[in-house]
C-alpha positions as CSV (number, residue, x, y, z in Angstrom):
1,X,150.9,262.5,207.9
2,X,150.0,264.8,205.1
3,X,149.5,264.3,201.6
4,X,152.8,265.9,200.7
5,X,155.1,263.8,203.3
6,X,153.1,260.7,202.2
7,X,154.1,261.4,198.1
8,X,157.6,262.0,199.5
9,X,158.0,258.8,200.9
10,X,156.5,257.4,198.3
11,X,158.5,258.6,196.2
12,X,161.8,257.6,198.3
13,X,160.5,253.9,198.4
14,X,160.4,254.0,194.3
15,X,163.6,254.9,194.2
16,X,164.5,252.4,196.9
17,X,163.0,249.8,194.7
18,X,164.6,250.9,191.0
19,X,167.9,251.3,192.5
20,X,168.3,247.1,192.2
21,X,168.0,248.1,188.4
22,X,168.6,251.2,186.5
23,X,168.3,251.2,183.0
24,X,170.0,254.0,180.6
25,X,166.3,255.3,180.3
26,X,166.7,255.5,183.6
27,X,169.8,257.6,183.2
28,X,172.2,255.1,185.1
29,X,173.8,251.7,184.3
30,X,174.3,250.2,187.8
31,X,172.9,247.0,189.3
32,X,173.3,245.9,193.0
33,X,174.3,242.3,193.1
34,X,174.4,240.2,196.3
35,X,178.4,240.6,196.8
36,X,177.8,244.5,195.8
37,X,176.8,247.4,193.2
38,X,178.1,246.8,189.4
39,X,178.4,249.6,187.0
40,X,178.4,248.4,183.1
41,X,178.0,250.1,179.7
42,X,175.3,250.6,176.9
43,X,176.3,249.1,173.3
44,X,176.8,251.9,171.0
45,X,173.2,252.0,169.8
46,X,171.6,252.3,173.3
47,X,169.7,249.1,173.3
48,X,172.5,246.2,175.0
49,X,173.4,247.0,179.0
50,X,177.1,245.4,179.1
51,X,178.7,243.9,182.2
52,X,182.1,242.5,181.7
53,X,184.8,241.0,184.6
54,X,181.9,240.3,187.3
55,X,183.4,238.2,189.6
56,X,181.4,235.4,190.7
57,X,183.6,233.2,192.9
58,X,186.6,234.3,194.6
59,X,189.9,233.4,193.5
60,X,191.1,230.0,193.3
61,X,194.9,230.7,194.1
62,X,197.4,230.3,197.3
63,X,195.2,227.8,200.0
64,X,191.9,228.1,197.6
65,X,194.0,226.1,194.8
66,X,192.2,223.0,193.8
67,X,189.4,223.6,196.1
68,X,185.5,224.4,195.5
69,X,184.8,227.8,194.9
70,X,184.0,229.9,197.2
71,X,181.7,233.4,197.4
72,X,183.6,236.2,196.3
73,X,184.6,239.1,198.5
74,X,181.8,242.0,199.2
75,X,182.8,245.5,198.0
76,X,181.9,248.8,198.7
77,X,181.0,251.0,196.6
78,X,180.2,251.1,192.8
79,X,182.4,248.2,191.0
80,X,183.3,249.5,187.2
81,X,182.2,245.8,184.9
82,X,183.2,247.4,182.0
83,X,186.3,245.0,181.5
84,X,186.5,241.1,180.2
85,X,188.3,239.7,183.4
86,X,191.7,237.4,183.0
87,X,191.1,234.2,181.2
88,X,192.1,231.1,183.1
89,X,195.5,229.9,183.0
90,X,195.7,227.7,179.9
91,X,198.7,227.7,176.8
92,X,198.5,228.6,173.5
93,X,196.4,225.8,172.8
94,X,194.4,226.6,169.9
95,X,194.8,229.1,167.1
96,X,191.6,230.0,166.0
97,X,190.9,231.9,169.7
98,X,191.3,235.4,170.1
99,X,190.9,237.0,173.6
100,X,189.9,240.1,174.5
101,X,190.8,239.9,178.5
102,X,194.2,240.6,180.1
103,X,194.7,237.0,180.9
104,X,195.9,234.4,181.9
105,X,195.5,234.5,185.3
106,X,194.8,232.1,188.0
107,X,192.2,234.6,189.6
108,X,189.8,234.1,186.4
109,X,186.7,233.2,187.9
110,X,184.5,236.4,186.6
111,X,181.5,236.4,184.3
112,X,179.4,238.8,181.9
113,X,175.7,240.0,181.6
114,X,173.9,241.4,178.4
115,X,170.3,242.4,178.9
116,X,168.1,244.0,177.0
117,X,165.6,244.8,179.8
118,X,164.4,247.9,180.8
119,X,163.9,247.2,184.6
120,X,164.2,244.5,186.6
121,X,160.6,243.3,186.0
122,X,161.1,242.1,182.4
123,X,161.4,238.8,183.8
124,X,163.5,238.5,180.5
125,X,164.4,234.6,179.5
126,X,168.1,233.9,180.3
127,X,170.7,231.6,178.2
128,X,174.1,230.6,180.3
129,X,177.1,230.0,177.6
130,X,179.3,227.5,178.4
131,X,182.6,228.0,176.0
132,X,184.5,225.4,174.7
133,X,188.5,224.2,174.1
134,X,189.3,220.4,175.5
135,X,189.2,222.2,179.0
136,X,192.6,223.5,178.4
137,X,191.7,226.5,176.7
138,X,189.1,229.4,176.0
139,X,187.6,232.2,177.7
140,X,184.8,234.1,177.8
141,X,186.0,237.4,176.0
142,X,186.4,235.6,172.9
143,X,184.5,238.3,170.3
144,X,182.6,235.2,168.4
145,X,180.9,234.4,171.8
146,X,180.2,237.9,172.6
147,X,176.7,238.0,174.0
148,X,175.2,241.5,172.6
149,X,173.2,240.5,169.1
150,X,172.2,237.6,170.8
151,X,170.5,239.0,173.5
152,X,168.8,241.7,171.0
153,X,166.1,238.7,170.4
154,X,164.8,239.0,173.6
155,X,166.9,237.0,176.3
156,X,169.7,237.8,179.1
157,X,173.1,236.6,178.1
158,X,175.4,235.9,180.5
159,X,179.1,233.5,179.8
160,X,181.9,233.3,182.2
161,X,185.2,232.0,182.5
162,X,185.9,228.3,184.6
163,X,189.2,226.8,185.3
164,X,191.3,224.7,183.0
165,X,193.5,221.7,182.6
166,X,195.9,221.3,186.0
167,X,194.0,224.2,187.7
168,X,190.5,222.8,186.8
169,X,191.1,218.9,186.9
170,X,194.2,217.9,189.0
171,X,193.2,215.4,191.3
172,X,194.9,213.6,194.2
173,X,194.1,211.6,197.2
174,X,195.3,214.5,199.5
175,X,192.8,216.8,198.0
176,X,189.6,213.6,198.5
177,X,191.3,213.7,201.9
178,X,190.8,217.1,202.9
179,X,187.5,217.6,201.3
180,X,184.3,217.2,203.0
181,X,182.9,215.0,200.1
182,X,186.0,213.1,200.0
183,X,186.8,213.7,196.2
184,X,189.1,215.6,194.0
185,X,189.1,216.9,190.5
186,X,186.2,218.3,188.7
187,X,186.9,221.8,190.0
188,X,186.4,223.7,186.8
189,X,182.8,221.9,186.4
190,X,182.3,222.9,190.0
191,X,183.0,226.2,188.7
192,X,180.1,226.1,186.4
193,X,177.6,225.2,189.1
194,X,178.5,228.7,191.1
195,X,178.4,230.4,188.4
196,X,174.8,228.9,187.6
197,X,174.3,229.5,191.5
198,X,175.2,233.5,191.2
199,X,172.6,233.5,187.7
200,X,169.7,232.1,190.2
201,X,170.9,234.6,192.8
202,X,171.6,238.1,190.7
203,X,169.7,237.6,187.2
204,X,166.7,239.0,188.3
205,X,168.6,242.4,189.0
206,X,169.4,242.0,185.5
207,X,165.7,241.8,184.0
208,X,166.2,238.1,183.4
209,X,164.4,235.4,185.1
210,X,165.9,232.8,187.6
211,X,162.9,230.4,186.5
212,X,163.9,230.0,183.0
213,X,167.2,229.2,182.5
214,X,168.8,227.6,179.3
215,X,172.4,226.4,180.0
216,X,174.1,226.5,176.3
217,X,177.9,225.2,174.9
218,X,180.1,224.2,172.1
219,X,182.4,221.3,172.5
220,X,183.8,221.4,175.6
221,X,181.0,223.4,176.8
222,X,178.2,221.0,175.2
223,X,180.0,217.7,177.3
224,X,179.4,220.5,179.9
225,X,175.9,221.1,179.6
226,X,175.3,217.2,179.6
227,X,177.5,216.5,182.8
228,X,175.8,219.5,184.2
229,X,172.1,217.7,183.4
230,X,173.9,214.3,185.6
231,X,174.6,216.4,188.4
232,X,172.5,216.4,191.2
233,X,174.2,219.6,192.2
234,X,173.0,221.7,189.7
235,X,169.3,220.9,190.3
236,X,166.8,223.5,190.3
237,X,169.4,226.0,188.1
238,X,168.5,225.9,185.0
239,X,165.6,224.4,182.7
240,X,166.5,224.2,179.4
241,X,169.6,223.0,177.6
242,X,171.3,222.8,174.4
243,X,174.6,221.1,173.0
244,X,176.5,221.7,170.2
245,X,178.6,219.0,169.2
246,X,179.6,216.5,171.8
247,X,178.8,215.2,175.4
248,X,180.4,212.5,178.2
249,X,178.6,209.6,176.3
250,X,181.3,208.7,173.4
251,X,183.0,205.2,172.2
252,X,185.5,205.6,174.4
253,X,185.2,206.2,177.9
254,X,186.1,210.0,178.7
255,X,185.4,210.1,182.3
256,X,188.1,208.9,184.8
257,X,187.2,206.9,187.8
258,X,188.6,208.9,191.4
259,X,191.3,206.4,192.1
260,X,192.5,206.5,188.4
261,X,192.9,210.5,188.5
262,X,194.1,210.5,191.7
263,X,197.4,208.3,189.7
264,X,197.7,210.6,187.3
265,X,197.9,213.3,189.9
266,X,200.4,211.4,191.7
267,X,202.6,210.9,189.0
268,X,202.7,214.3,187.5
269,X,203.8,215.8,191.5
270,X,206.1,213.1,191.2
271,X,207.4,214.1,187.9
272,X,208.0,217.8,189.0
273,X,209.4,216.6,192.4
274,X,206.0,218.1,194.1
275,X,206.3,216.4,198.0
276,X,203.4,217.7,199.3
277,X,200.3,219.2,198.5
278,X,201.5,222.5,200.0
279,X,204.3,221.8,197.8
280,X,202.0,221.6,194.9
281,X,200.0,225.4,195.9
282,X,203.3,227.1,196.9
283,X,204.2,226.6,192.8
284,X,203.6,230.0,191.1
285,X,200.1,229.6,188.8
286,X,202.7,230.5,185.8
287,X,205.8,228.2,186.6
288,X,203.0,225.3,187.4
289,X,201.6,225.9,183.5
290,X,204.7,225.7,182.4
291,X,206.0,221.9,184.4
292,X,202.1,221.3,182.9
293,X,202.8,222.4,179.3
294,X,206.6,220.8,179.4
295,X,205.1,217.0,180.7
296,X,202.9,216.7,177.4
297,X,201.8,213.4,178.4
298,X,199.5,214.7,181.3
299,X,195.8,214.7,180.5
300,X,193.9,215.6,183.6
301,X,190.5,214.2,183.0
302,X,187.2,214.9,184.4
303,X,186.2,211.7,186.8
304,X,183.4,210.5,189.0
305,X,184.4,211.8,192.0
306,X,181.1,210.7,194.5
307,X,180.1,214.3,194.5
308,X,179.8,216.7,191.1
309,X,179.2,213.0,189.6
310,X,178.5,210.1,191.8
311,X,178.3,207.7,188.8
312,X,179.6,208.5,185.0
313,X,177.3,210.5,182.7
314,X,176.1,207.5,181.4
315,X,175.1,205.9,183.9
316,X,173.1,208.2,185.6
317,X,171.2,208.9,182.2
318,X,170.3,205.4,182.3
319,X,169.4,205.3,185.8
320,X,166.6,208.1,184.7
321,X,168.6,210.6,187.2
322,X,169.7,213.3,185.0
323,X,167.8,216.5,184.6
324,X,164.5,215.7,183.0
325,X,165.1,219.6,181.0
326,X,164.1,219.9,177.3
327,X,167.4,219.4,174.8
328,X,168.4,220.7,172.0
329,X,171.8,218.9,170.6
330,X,173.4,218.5,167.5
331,X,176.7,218.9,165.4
332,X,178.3,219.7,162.4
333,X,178.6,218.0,159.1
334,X,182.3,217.6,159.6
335,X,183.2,217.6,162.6
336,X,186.6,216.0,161.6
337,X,188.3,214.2,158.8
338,X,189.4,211.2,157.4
339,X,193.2,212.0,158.4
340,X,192.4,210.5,161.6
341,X,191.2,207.3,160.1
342,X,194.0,207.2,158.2
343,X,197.4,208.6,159.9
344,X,200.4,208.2,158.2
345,X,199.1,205.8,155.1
346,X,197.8,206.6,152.3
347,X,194.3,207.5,151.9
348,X,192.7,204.4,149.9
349,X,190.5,201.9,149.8
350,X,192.6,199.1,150.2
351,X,194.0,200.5,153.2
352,X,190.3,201.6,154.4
353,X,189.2,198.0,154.4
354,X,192.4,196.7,155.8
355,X,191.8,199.4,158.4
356,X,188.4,198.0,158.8
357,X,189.2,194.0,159.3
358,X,192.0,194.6,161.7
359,X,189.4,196.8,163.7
360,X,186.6,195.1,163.5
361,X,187.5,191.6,162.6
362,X,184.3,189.5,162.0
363,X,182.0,192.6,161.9
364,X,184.3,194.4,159.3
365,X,182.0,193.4,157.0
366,X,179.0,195.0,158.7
367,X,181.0,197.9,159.4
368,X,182.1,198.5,155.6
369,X,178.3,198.3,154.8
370,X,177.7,201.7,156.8
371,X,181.2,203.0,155.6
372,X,181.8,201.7,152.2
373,X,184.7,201.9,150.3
374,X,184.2,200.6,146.6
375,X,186.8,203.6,145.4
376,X,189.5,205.5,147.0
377,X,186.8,208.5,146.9
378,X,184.4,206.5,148.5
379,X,187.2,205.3,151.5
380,X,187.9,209.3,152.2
381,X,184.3,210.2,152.5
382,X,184.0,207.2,154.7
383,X,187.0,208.2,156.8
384,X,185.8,211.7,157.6
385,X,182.2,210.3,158.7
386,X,183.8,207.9,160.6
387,X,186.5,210.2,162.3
388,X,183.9,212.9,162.8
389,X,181.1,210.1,164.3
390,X,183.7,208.8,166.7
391,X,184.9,212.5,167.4
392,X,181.9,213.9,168.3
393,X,178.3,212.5,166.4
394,X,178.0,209.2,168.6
395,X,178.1,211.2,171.9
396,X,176.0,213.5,170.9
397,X,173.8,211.0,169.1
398,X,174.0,208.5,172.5
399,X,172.9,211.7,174.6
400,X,170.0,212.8,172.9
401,X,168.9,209.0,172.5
402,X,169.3,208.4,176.4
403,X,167.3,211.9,176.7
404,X,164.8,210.4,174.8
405,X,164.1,206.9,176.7
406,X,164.6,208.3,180.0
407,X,164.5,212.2,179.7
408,X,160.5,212.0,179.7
409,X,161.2,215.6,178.1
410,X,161.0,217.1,174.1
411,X,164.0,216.4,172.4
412,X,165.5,218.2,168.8
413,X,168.4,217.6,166.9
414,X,170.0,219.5,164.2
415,X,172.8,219.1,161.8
416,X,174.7,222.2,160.9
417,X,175.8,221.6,157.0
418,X,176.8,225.2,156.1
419,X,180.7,225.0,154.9
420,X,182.0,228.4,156.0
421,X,183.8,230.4,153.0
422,X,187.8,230.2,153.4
423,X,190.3,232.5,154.0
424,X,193.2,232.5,151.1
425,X,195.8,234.6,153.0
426,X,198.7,232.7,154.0
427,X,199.1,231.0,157.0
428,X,195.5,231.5,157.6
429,X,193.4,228.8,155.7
430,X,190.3,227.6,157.5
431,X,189.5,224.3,157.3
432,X,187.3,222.5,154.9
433,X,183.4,221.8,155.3
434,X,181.1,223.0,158.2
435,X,184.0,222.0,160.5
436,X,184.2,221.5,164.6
437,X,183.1,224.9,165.9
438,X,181.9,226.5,162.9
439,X,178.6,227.2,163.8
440,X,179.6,229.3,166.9
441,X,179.7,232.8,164.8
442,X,176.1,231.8,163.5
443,X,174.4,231.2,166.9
444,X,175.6,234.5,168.2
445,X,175.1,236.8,164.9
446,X,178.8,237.5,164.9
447,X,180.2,236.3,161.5
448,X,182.2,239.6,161.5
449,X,184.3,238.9,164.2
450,X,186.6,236.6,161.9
451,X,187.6,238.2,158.3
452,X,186.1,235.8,156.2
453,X,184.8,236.5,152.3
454,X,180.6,236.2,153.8
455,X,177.9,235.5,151.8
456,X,174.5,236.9,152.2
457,X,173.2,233.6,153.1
458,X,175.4,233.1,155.5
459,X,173.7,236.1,157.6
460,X,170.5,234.5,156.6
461,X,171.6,231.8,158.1
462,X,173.3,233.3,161.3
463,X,169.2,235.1,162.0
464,X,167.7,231.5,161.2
465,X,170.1,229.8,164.0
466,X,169.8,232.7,166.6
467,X,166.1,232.7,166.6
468,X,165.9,228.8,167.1
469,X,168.1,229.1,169.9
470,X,166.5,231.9,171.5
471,X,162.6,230.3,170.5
472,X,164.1,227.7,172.5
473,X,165.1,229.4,175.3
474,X,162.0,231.0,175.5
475,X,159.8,228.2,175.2
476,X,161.5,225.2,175.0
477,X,160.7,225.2,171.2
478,X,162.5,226.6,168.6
479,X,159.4,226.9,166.1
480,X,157.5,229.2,169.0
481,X,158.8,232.3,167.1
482,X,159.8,235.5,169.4
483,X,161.1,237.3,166.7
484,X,161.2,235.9,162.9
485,X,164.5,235.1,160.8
486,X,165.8,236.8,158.0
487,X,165.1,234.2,155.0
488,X,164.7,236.8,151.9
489,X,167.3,236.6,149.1
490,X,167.6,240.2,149.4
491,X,171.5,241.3,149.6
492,X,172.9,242.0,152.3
493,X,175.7,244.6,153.8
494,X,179.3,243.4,153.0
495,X,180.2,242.1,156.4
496,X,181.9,245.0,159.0
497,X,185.0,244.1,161.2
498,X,183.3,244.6,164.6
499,X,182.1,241.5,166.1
500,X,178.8,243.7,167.2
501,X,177.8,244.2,163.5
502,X,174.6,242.4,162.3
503,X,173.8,243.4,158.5
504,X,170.6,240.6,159.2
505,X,169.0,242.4,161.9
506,X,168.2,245.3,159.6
507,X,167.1,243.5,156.5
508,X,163.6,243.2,155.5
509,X,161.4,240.3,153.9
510,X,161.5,238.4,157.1
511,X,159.5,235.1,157.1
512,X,158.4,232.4,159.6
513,X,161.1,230.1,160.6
514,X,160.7,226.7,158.7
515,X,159.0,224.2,160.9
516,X,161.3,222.4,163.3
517,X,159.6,219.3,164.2
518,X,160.8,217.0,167.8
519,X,163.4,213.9,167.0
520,X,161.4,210.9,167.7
521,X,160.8,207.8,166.6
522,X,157.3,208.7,166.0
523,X,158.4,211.1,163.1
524,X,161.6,209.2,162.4
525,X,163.8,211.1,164.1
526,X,163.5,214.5,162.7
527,X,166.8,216.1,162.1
528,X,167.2,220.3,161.2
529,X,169.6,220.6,158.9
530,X,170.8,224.0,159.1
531,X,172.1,225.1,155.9
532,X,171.1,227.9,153.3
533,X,168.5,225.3,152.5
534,X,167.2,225.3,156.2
535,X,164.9,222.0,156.2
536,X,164.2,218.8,158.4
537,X,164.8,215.1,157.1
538,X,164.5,211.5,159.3
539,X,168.0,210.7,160.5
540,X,169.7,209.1,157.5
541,X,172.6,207.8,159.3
542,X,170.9,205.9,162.3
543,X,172.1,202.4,161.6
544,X,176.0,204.0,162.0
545,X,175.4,205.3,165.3
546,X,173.4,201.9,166.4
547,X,176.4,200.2,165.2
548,X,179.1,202.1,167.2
549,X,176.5,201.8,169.8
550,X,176.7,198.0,169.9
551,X,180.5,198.4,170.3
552,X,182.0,197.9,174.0
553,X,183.4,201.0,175.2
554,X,187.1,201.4,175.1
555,X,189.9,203.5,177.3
């Protein structure tokens, strides 16, 4: 062969090589996946590769209702990802989410990719969002998760969409009977484990790496992230995790046992005059919401099935089985409020400690230490930290604590504390304090995606938390610094309507993140409190969360 031919060939097996992943420097957006060849988008200024509606299972409806998920269907050709796909089926649950998919549908199960990489050799860190909403609502298309000023620190982004309420979690002994593991429910957790599955398989075509994984969520997404550490299944898929606010370890017991969701199945296809399993799948996704929505008094819960969990959360924490990962976990400072505490009576201290005896009856006493009400002030500030610690502090507190005696693995905790500013239009108040999934539009650097009156700090703020999580991601600590946080009192932008727009990434006077130090009992446990005074403190509230720990568990 001559020199000429052998250049050629060369030259052919380059391209062979590249054409897994082609950057826009390349001239092309298209990556080859295992089921087939994607084609996204750039972000407007050139430096974000956008893949949106990948799907990464096939779709759960007719026969595959209320089963695993399975592969999704090759294609030929070049697949346009250039489109959010469907949301899962799920009501108006929740009025602070805003979609931007076609949804709902039950063929939801798709997912999306931001990278900043150049080629598929960046070997680029990769952080798997798990979105929240009771598992009855959300999606990924939301424009507060969206992934693209997040993944401009250095990491692949990737969030996706898992199935819901009576599509995710119906269980019923039919279903155990015909499944090779014998159990039933769970199937929107299951989800998440393919979708982690496709990350290991197809992120390297992205620029990310399959060996350094961080699996992150809010709410429903962070009780996510902690089953997901119990489950053997998901072994080996990612290495890193964090929570934000809450996890399957709380005062009352959230996880069902098989037999007990299998009776709730039971009597919900009873209550719709459902014969038969194939009675059940022949229902139309949208006429099966609506007997769902109608019922009301149908929780499907998520349950212990013998094969996503074979024990409860906490359980196999103890047992020292869970993923022995690094964790980052926290919440917010009010992550709900005293109304819950209180109901229908007033909100005083005479009802407070009446509260208090009929609760606790010889330990009231010990509890109104912790949660004191000398004044009817005193009695609503003690309401909302006890609504919020039995909401979601304790079970985030209880996780991070079992992490730590049996985890063998670096542990940090934070407390977000920034109170958001509040709308004044009418109808459209936000509520009070650094409230339950405030902190989401900080993590991902997109404030502007809801029309609120920001402060500068608050983008200070939004670069602080971003580069923590990504340090994290990185590393597994947030102090290793990839790229440094706006902290400068400089002024910045006034905020822009797209969800993309990140006055902080262009400011100037950056400094080095303020020292993040583990949560241990060696340093007292440490706790970040994120706020525009970003600074770590021992946990001043320990003796609540050892109190509620000493409670027995309730249904």
């Amino acid at each position: 062969m001559n020199l000429r031919n052998l250049r050629f060939r060369n030259t052919l097996l380059a391209l062979a090589l590249s054409a897994a992943f082609v950057s826009p420097s390349f001239g092309s957006d298209q990556v080859r996946t295992t089921a087939g060849i994607v084609e996204g988008r750039a972000s407007t200024d050139g430096k974000i590769l956008i893949f949106e509606g990948i799907p990464y299972a096939a779709p759960p409806d007719g026969d595959l209702r209320w089963k695993a998920p399975q592969p999704p269907a090759n294609w030929p050709g070049v697949r346009k990802a250039t489109e959010f796909g469907a949301r899962c089926m799920q009501g108006p649950i929740y009025g602070d989410m805003n979609f931007r998919d076609n949804g709902p549908s039950e063929d939801c199960l798709y997912l999306n990719v931001w990278t900043p990489a150049k080629s598929a050799a960046a070997h680029l860190p990769v952080m798997v969002w798990i979105h929240g909403g009771g598992f009855v609502a959300g999606s990924s298309s939301e424009p507060r998760q969206d992934g693209q000023n997040l993944a401009k620190k250095g990491v692949v982004v990737v969030s996706f969409n898992y199935r819901l309420d009576i599509f995710g979690f119906f269980a019923d002994s039919a279903l155990a009977k015909e499944s090779a593991h014998h159990a039933a429910g769970n199937y929107g957790l299951l989800d998440q484990v393919a979708a982690l599955q496709w990350v290991k398989d197809n992120i390297a075509a992205f620029g990310g790496d399959p060996q350094n994984v961080t699996i992150f969520g809010e709410s429903a997404g962070s009780f996510s992230v902690s089953a997901l550490m119990a489950t053997p299944l998901s072994r080996g898929l990612f290495h890193r995790a964090i929570g934000e606010s809450g996890a399957f370890f709380g005062t009352s017991l959230p996880l069902a046992t098989l037999a007990d969701a299998e009776q709730i199945g039971a009597k919900f296809a009873k209550s719709i005059g459902a014969k038969s399993l194939a009675d059940l799948r022949a229902i139309p996704a949208e006429k099966l919401l609506g007997e769902y929505l109608a019922a009301g008094k149908f929780a499907f819960p998520q349950d212990f099935d013998g094969y996503f969990l074979p024990d409860d959360v906490r359980s196999i924490f103890a047992a020292g089985k869970q993923a022995r990962v690094p964790l980052l976990a926290g919440w917010n400072h009010d992550e709900d409020n005293f109304s819950a505490v209180f109901g229908k009576q007033a909100p005083t201290a005479k009802n407070f400690i009446a509260f208090a005896r009929s609760t606790f009856g010889d330990r009231a006493h010990e509890f109104l230490k912790l949660y004191p009400a000398n004044s009817d002030e005193e009695a609503i500030q003690s309401a909302n930290d006890l609504a919020g610690d039995d909401f979601i502090a304790y079970s985030t507190w209880k996780w991070l604590e079992m992490q730590l005696l049996t985890g063998h693995s670096s542990v940090y905790r934070y407390e977000f504390d920034d109170a958001p500013p509040r709308s004044t239009g009418a109808g459209l108040e936000t509520p009070v304090g650094a409230y339950h999934s405030a902190e989401i539009e900080f993590v991902f650097e997109t404030l502007p995606s809801k029309n609120l009156p920001w402060r500068p700090g608050d983008f200070q703020l939004s670069d602080l938390i971003s580069s923590y999580w990504t340090n994290f991601a990185k590393t597994g600590d947030p102090n290793n610094s990839g790229l440094p946080a706006a902290l400068s009192t400089e002024a910045r932008p006034p905020a822009e309507t797209s969800a993309n727009a990140n006055p902080s990434s262009e400011a100037s006077g950056k400094a080095a993140l303020p020292h993040w130090p583990a949560h241990n009992a060696n340093d007292g446990y440490q706790v970040m409190h994120l706020s525009f005074d970003p600074h770590a403190a021992p946990d001043a509230h320990r003796s609540r969360y050892l109190f509620l720990d000493s409670l027995p568990p309730s249904r």
